[in-house]
C-alpha positions in Angstrom: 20.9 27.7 8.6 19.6 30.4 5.6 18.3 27.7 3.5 17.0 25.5 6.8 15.1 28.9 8.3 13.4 29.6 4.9 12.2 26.2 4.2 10.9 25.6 7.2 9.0 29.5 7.0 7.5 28.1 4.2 5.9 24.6 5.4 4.6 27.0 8.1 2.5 29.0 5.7 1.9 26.0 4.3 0.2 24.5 6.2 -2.1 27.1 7.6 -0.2 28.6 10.7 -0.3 31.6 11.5 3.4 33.4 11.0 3.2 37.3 12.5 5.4 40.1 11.0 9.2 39.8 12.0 9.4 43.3 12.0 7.3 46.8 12.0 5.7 47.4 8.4 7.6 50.6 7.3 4.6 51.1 4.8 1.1 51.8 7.1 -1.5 49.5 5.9 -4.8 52.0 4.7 -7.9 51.8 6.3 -8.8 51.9 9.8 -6.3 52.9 12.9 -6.2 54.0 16.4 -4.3 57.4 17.0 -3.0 57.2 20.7 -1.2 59.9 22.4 -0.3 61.1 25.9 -1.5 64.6 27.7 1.5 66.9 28.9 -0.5 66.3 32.2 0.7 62.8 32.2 4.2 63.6 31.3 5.5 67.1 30.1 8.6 66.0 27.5 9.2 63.6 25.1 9.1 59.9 25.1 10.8 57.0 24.1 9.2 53.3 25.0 6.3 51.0 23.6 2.4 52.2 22.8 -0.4 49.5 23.5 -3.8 49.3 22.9 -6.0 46.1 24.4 -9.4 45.1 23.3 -12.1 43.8 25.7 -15.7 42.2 24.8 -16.5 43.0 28.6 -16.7 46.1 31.6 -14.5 44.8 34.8 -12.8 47.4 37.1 -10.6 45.3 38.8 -9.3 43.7 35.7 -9.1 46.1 32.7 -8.1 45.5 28.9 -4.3 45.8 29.3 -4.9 43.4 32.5 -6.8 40.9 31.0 -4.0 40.7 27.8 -1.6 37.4 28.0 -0.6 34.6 26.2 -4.1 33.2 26.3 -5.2 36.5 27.1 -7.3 39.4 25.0 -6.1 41.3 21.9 -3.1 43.4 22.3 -1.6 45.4 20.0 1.9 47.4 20.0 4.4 50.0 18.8 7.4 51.7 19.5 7.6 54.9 19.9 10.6 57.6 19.6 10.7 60.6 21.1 6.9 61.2 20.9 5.8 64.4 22.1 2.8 65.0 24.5 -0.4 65.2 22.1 1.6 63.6 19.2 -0.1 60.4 17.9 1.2 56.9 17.9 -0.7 54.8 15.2 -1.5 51.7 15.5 -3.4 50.1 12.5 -3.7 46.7 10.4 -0.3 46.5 9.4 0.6 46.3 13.5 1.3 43.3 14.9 -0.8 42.2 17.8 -1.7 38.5 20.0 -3.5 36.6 19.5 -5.0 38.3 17.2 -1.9 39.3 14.5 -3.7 42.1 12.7 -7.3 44.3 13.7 -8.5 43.4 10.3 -9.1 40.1 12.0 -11.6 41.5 14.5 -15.0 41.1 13.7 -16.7 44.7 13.6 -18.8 45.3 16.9 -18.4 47.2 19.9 -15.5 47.1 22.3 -14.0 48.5 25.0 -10.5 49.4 24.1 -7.4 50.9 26.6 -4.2 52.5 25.7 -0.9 52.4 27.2 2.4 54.0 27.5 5.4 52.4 28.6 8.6 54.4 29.2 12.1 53.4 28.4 15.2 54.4 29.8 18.6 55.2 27.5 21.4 53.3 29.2 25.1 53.8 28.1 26.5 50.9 29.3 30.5 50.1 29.8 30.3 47.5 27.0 30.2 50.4 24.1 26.3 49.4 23.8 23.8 52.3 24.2 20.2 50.5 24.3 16.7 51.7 25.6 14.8 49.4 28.1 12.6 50.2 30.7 13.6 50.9 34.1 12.8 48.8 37.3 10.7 51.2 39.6 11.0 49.0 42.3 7.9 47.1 41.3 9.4 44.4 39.6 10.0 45.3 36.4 6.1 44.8 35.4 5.3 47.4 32.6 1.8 47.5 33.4 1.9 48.5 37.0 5.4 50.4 36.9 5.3 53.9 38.5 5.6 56.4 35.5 4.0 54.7 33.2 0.6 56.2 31.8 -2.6 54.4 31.0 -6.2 55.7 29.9 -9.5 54.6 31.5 -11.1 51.7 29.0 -13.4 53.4 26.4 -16.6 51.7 24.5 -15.9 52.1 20.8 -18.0 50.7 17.7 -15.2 49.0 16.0 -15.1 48.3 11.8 -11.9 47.1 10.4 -13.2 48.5 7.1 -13.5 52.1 8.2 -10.9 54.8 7.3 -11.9 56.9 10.2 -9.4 57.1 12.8 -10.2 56.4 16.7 -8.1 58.7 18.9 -7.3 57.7 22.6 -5.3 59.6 25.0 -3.3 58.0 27.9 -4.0 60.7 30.8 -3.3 58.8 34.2 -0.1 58.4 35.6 1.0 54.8 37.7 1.7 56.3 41.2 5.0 55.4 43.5 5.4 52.1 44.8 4.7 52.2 48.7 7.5 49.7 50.5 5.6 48.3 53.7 7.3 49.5 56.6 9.8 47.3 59.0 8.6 45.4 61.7 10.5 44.1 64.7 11.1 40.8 63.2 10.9 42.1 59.1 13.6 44.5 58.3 14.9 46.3 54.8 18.0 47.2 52.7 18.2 49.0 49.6 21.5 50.0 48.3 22.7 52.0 45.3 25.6 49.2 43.6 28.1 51.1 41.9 29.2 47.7 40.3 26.0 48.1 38.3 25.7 51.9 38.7 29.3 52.2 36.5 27.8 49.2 34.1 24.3 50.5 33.5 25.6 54.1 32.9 22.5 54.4 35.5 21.9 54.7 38.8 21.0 50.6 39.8 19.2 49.3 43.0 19.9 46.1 45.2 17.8 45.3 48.2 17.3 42.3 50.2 13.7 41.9 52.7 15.3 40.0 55.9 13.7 38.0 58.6 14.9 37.8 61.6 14.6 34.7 64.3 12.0 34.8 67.5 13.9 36.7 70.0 16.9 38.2 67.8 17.5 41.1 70.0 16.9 39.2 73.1 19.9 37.1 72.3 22.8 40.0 71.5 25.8 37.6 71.5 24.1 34.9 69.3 24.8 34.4 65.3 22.4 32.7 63.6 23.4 31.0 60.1 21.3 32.8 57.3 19.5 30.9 54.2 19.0 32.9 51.1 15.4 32.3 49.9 15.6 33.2 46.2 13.1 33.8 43.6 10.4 37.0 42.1 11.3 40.5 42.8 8.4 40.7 46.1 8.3 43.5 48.5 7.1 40.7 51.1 8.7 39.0 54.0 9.6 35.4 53.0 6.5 33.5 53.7 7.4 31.9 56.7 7.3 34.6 59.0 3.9 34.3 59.0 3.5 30.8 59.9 3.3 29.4 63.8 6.5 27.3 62.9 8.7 30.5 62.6 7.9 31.5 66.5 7.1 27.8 67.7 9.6 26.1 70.3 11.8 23.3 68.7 12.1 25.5 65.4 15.9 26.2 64.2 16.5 30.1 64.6 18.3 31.4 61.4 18.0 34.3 59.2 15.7 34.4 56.2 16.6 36.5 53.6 15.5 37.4 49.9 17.4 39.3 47.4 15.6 42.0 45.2 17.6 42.6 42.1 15.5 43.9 39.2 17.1 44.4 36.1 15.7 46.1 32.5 15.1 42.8 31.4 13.1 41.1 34.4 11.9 41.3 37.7 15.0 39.3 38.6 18.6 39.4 37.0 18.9 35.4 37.8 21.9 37.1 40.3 24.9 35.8 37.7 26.9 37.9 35.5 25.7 38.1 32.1 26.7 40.1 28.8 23.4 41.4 28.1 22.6 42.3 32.2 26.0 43.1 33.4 27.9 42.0 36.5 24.8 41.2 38.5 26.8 38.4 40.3 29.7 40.2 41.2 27.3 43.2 42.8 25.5 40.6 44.6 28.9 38.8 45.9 30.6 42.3 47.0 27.9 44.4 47.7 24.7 43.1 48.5 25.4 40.1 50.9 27.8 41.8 52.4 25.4 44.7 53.3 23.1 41.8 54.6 25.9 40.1 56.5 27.7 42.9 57.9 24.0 44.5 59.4 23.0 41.3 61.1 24.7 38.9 62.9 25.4 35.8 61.1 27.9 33.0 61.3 29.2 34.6 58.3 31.0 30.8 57.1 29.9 28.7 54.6 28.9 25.6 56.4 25.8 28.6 57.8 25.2 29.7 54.6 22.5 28.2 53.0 20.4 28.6 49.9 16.7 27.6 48.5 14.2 28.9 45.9 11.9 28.0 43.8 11.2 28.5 40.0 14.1 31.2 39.0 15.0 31.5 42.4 15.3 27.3 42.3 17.7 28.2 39.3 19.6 30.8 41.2 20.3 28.3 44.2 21.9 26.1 42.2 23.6 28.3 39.9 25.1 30.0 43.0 26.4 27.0 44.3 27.9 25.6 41.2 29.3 29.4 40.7 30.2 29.9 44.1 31.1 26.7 45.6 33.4 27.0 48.4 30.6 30.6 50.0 27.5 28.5 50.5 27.4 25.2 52.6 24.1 23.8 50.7 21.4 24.7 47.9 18.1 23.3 48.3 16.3 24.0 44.8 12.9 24.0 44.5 11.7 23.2 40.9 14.4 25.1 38.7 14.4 26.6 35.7 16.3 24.5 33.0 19.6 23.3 34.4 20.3 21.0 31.6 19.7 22.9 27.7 18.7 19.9 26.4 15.3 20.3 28.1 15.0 24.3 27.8 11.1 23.5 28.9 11.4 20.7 26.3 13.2 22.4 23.7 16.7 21.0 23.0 18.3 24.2 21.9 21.2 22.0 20.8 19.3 19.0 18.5 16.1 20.8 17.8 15.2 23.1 14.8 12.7 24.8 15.4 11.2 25.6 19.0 7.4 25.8 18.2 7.0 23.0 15.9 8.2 19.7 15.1 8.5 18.7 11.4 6.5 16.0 10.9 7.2 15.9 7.1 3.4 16.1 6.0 2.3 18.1 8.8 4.3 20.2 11.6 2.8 19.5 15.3 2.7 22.5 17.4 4.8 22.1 21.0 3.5 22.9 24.1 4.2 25.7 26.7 2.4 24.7 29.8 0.3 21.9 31.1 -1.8 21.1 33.7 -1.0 17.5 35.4 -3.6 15.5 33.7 -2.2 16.5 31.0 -4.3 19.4 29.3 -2.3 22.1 27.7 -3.3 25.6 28.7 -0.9 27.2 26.5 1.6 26.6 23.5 4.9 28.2 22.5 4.5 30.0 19.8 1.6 32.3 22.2 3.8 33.2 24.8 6.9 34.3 22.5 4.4 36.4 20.3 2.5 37.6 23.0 6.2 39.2 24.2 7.1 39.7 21.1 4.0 42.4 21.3 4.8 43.5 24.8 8.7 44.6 23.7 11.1 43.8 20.5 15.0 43.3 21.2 13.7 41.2 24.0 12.1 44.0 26.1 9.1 42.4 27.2 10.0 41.9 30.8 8.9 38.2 30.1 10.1 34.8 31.1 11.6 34.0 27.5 13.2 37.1 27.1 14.9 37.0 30.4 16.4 33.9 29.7 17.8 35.2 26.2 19.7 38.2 27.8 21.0 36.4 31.0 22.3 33.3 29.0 22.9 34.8 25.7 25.6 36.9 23.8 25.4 40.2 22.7 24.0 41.3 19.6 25.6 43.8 17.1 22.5 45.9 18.2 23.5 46.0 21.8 20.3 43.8 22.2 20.2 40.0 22.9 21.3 38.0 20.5 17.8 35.1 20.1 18.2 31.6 20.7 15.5 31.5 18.2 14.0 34.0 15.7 11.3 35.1 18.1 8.1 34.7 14.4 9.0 31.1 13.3 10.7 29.8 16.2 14.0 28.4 13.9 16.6 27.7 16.6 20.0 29.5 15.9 22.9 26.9 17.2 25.5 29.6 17.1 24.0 31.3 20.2 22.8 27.4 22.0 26.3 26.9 22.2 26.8 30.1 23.7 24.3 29.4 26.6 25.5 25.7 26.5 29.3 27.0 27.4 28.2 29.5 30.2 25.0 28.9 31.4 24.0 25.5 31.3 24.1 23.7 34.7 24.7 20.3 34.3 27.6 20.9 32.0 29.0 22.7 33.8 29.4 20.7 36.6 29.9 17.4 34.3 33.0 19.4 32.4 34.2 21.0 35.9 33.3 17.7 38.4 37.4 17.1 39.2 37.3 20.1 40.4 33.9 21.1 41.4 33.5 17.5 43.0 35.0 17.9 46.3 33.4 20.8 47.3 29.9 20.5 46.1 29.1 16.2 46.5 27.4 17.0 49.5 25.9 20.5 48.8 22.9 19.8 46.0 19.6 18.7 46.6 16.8 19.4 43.9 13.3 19.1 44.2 10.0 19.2 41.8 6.8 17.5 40.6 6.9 14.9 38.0 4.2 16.9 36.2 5.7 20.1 36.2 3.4 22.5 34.6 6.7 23.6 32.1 8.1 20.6 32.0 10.9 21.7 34.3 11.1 17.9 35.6 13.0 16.6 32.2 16.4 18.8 33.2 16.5 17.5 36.8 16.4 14.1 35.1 19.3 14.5 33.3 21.0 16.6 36.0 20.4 13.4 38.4 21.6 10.9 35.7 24.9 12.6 35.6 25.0 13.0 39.4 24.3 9.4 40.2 27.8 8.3 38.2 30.3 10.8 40.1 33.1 10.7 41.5 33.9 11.8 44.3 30.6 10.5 44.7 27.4 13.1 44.9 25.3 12.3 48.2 22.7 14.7 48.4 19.1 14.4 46.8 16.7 14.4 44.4 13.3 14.1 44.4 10.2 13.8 42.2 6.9 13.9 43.2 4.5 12.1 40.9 1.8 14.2 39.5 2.8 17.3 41.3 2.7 20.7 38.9 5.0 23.7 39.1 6.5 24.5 42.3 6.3 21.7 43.7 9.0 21.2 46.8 9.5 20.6 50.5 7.6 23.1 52.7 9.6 25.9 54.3 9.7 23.7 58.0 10.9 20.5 56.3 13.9 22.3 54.5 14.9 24.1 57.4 15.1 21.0 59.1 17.3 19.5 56.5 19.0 22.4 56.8 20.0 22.4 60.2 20.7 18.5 60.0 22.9 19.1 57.3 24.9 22.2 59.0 25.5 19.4 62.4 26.4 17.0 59.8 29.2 19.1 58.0 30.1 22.1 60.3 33.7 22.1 60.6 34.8 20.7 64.5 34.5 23.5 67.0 31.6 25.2 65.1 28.9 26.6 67.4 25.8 24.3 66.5 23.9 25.3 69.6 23.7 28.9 71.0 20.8 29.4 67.7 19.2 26.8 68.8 16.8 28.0 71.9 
């Protein structure tokens, strides 16, 4: 692997690519830098979390410098800071690394408009022996740039010279105000629960919540129990989307209750609701605590056969996960466009086969891969810019971004405390030691093709996937390798999968049309006696 990871480092440089820092320059580079700092009005005592500074070429309000910074986006530049006290400066200079521009010696001299940001971490002692530093959900989502607590300053025109020594002090002055939860309704109601399965893991207090939605006429109908379809996916304070359809209230319509999970962890908006080394026993507080909260609130069927699951996205990768987890709770998953059940197409990396993840060795040349596409084709992004972009946003994984989620959910623990990388996150060389790891825990269609004697006669009937053929992440080439193994089982699979030619990411069945599968399925497989009719009004 040493010898592999250095030659290919150097083709790279060879060949005119672009290779960032792997880590923070200990030795400042001379010349110019920005000094940012936050006021005591911000935030009174010290902190410990990330310093940005964005650069703009334009004025817009509703979409400042640190909003307009992506993978594609404008120049952003980061550090940590440690225990920085208010009015003490954070520099950031040319030896920072930023994306997609890698150092501010690269920006032509002119005038700008620049922001700073702070974003505040959290110590967690965790139950593992690990003490790390992340930042803490807020209930937002785990979305640094809008989290309550975290400070920005208003954008600021500056003259900006790469070659001047003179230093250009900002000061992060505004604080990010609460969250406000949108209140419950008669058919939207709320839970929010401390878990002390996570609480006790975290060495932190830790938040579960779920956003239910209840059938026309639930309290009309006192001695009725609906089944209840989890509806997984993003961290959203919003009612599933149904609810505000005429469908939900129209005559003919199956009444069950809607539900989605909120479970924000340090890494994401979404902890992927398995237990994981680097998250903690997300699973297991979601099994004991939080759908039991739901279940025991509301009246459901509270059986399997009415226990339904769907998603789309992560939340098509948690409805399958938790059936293939959890296969005798949940009568059905309908999965909406997943992400990667089967490693060998982790977007289109093969983790297991491949070298490197953002280019392939072409001998004479390497040919950069692609991150996203639109479905004629045209790339809007590549790899290597989304995995340096969060590589700005937060080290050890801390970005709160898709790739970074996916490396502490599936991944071992690093000596650090910190996610071990399924690649090195500068040159993309793909470390085989942790692929295996994922491959043994976390990858879907292994599992079930290792466990199918076992895992056969309970889940045949119970998985149905859906996505486009054109997925904009190429999500489409695991659920074709997921189908081929589930076409040759035995006891044989019956459910479906379906692609949908030319259709891009999240592509799926409509919310009506899977509740009707749904409730076609539950008459189909309910066990004899089972009430298939007092919901049903």
């Amino acid at each position: 692997m040493l010898a592999s990871r250095g030659t290919l480092a150097a083709a790279v440089v060879s060949l005119g690519f672009a290779s960032p820092h792997a880590r923070p320059n200990p030795h400042r580079a001379a010349g110019f830098r920005f000094e940012l700092s936050f006021s005591s009005g911000a935030h009174a005592t010290p902190i410990t979390g990330r310093a940005y500074v964005a650069f703009s070429r334009t004025s817009d309000p509703g979409r400042t410098p640190i909003d307009q910074a992506g993978e594609t986006g404008v120049p952003l530049f980061a550090v940590d800071i440690d225990n920085l006290a208010p009015g003490q400066a954070a520099v950031i200079d040319a030896g920072t690394f930023g994306h997609p521009v890698q150092s501010l010696r690269a920006i032509p001299a002119g005038d700008y408009w620049v922001q700073p940001f702070v974003s505040i971490y959290t110590k967690f002692v965790r139950a593992d022996g690990h003490t790390v530093w992340l930042h803490m959900d807020q209930w937002e989502g785990q979305d640094w740039r809008r989290s309550p607590g975290n400070i920005y300053g208003k954008p600021v025109r500056i003259a900006f010279d790469p070659k001047s020594s003179a230093p250009i002090r900002l000061v992060a002055d505004s604080v990010i105000p609460p969250i406000q939860v949108p209140a419950e309704t008669e058919s939207v109601k709320r839970i929010k629960i401390q878990s002390g399965i996570l609480t006790k893991w975290w060495g932190h207090p830790m938040y579960l919540g779920a956003v239910v939605l209840l059938p026309r006429d639930y309290e009309k109908h006192p001695d009725v129990k609906y089944p209840i379809v989890y509806d997984e996916g993003h961290f959203s304070l919003r009612a599933p989307g149904i609810g505000s359809t005429p469908y939900w209230n129209a005559d003919g319509t199956p009444r069950m209750i809607l539900v989605t999970l909120q479970h924000p962890s340090p890494y994401y908006d979404d902890s992927y609701g398995v237990n994981s080394a680097n998250n903690g026993p997300y699973g297991d507080a979601i099994m004991q605590e939080l759908i039991p909260a739901v279940e025991t609130r509301f009246r459901v069927v509270g059986q399997p056969w009415a226990r339904l699951l769907t998603g789309g996205s992560t939340g098509g990768w948690i409805a399958l996960a938790h059936q293939v987890m959890y296969p005798d709770f949940y009568g059905g998953t309908w999965s909406l466009c997943p992400d990667g059940v089967d490693f060998r197409y982790h977007q289109i990396v093969n983790i297991y086969s491949d070298t490197n993840a953002y280019w392939l060795n072409r001998g004479w040349m390497n040919v950069e891969r692609p991150d996203t596409r639109r479905p004629d084709g045209n790339i809007t992004a590549m790899m290597k810019d989304e995995n340096w972009y969060e590589l700005v946003v937060g080290d050890h994984s801390r970005s709160g971004g898709q790739w970074d989620i996916w490396e502490a959910t599936y991944g071992p623990v690093g000596p650090d405390g910190y996610p071990m990388r399924i690649w090195d996150k500068t040159t993309g060389v793909i470390d085989h030691t942790v692929a295996d790891y994922w491959k043994q825990h976390y990858d879907l269609r292994n599992m079930l093709e290792s466990n199918w004697a076992t895992l056969g006669p309970m889940l045949a009937n119970k998985i149905n996937v859906y996505v486009g053929d054109a997925d904009s992440y190429y999500l489409n080439m695991g659920v074709h390798l997921l189908e081929d193994f589930l076409k040759m089982t035995n006891p044989k699979w019956t459910g479906e999968i379906v692609f949908q030619p030319m259709a891009p990411h999240c592509w799926g069945p409509p919310m009506p049309d899977l509740l009707g599968k749904m409730a076609a399925h539950m008459d189909k497989y309910a066990p004899l006696g089972a009430d298939l009719k007092s919901w049903r009004y």
